[in-house]
N, C-alpha and C positions, 0 to 999 in steps of 0.2 A: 504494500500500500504506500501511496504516495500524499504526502500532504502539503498543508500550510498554514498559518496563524496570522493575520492581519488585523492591527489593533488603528480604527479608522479615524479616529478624533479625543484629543483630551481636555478637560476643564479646568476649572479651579478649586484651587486645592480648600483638603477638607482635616487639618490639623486638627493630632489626636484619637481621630475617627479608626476602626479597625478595618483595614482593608479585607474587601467582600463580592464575590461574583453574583450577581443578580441577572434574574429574565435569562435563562439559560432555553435556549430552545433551536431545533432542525427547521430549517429554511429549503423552500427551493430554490435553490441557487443561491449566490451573493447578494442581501439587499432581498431577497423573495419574502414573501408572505411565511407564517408558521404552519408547518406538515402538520392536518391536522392529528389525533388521535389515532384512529383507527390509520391510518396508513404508516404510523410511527409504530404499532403493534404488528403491521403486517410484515415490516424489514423493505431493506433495500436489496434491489437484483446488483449483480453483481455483472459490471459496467458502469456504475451511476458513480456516481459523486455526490460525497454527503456532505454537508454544508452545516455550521452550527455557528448562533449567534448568542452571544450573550454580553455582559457588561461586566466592569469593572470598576466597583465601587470606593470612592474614598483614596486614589491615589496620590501620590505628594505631588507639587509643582512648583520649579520654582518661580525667579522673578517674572521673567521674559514667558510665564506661561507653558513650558514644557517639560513634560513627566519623561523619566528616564525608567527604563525598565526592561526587564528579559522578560523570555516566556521558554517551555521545554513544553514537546506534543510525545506522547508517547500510544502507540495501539498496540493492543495484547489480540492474536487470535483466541480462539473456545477453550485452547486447552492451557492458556495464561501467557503462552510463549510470546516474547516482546518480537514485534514485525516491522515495525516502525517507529525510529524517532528523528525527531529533529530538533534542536538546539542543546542545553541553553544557547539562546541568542539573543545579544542586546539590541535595543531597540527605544527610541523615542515619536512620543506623539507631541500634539503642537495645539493649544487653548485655544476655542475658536470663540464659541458662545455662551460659555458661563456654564455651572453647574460642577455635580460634583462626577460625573461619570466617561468611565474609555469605552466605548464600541469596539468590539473585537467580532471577528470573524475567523472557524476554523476551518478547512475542509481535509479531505481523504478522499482521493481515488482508490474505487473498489474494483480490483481487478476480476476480468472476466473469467477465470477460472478460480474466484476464491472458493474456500469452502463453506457450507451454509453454517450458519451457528450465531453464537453471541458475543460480541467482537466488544471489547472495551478501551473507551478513550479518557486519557489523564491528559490533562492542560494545568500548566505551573506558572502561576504570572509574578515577577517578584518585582517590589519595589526597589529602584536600586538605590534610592536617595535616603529609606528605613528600611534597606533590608528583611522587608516582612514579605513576606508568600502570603499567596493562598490559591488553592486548588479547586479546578473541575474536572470529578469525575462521570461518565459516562457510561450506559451502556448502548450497544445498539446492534441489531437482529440483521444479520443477512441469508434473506432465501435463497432455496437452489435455483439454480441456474432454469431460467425460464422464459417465454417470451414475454415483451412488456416495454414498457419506454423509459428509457431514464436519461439522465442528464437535463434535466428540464429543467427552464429559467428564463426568465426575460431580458432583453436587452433594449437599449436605444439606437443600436447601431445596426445593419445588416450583416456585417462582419462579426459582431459577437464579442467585442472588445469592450466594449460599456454596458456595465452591468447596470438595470433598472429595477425599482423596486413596482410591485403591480399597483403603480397610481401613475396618474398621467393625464395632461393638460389635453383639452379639445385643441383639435389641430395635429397634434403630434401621432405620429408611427410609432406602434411598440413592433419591438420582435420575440417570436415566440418560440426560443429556440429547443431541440430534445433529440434525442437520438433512441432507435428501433433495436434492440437487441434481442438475441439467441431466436432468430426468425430460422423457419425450417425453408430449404432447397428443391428444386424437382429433379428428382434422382438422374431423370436425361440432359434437361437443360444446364442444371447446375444454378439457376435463376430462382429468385423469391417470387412470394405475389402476396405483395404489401400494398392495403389500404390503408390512406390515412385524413385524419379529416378534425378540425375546430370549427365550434360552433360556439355563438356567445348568446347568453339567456339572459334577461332582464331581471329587476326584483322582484317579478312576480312569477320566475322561471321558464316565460316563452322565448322562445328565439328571435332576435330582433334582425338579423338579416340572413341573405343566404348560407347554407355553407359551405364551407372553404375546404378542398381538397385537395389528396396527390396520392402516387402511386409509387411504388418500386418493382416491377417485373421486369427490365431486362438489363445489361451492362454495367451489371455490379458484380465486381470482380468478386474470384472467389476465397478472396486474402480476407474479404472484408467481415469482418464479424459485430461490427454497426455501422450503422446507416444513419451519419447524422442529419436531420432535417430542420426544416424552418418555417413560419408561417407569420405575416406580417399582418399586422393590423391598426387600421385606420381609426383614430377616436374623434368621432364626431361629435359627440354630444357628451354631457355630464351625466352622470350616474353612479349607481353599484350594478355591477353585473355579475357574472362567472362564464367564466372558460373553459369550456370544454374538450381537450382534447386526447382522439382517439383511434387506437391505429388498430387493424386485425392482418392475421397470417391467415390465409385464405387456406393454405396448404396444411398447415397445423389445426386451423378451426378454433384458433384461440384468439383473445379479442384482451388489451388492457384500454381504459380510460383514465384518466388524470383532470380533476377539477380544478382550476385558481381562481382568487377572486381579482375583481378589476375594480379601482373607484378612479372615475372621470372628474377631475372639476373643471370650472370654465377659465380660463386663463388673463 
């Protein structure tokens, strides 16, 4: 597994205070909405990338505004065995708008041949200015290997390099990026036959416009074992909505969907 730790923004400092992680929770993607429950109990396929956000409370800062500090990521496979780490590694953040909290973000690529089980994450954030820690620890489920989509997350960009979080001004394109994995083959062709489709519902759950579709059936190499996709959408108006999307292996007869939420304001 492959990871990383990104601590996004720091405050003003909160002398005395005992440093403390708060609002700990799986994101899809960088900046995503929280995985609700039930999808957090179901595990992640392995291909995806897991994404976690939480806060860091009460860090020191000095004059000019900036918290000095390391962080250590560490993941244990099912059977405790350490698979990944990375750091300690120093690092500072920079006081933007007040308060007393750091935004952090962690993730982990979950490789496509992991094994299913109950994968555990330790995050060690230490203050370097009072050398005090304090620790998140994790669990978290990966299922076998199966069809399904992962990698899912929004961006501002078509290229996939700006990460967004699902709110977004009227006028603006979000993108809706994810990728198809452990899709089944036709044993002569060597080809998939992948449908895939979003559709976005209103607050009263109708569908407010058409929907949007794609396919994968032929010249996909047979290296490829995902298929990453995209699907771009236009925000006209203000709202809350949900996202719908949903991809089937026609060959396998298996079918996953993925919900996020969307809220529109007017700009």
């Amino acid at each position: 597994m492959f990871g990383s730790l990104l601590c996004l923004a720091a405050f003003l400092p909160a002398q005395g205070e005992e440093l403390e992680i708060v609002n700990a929770r799986p994101t899809f993607g960088m900046l995503g909405s929280t995985i609700d429950k039930q999808l957090k109990q179901q595990g992640r396929l392995p291909g995806d990338v897991a994404y976690f956000a939480f806060d860091v409370k009460n860090m020191t800062f000095d004059k000019d505004g900036r918290a000095f500090y390391s962080f250590l990521v560490e993941v244990r496979d099912p059977k405790g065995t350490l698979i990944y780490k990375e750091g300690p590694r120093n690092a500072i953040a920079q006081n933007s708008l007040g308060g007393n909290l750091l935004p952090c973000q962690a993730n982990l690529d979950i490789p496509l041949d992991s094994e299913p089980g109950t994968y555990s994450l330790k995050v060690v954030v230490v203050d370097r200015a009072t050398k005090k820690s304090v620790v998140l620890e994790s669990k978290g489920k990966v299922r076998k290997a199966e069809f399904g989509l992962v990698q899912v997350g929004t961006f501002s960009d078509r290229e996939g390099k700006a990460p967004t979080p699902h709110l977004g001004v009227i006028g603006e394109t979000m993108y809706f990026n994810f990728s198809v994995a452990h899709f089944a083959r036709d044993k002569e062709s060597k080809q998939p036959k992948l449908d895939v489709s979003l559709r976005v519902l209103d607050d009263k759950g109708e569908q407010t416009g058409p929907l949007l579709t794609g396919k994968a059936d032929k010249d996909i190499l047979e290296t490829y074992k995902l298929l990453p996709m995209q699907f771009g959408l236009s925000l006209n108006r203000e709202g809350n909505f949900t996202v719908e999307l949903t991809a089937t292996d026609h060959l396998s007869g298996k079918t996953d969907r993925v919900r996020l939420p969307l809220r529109v304001l007017k700009n």
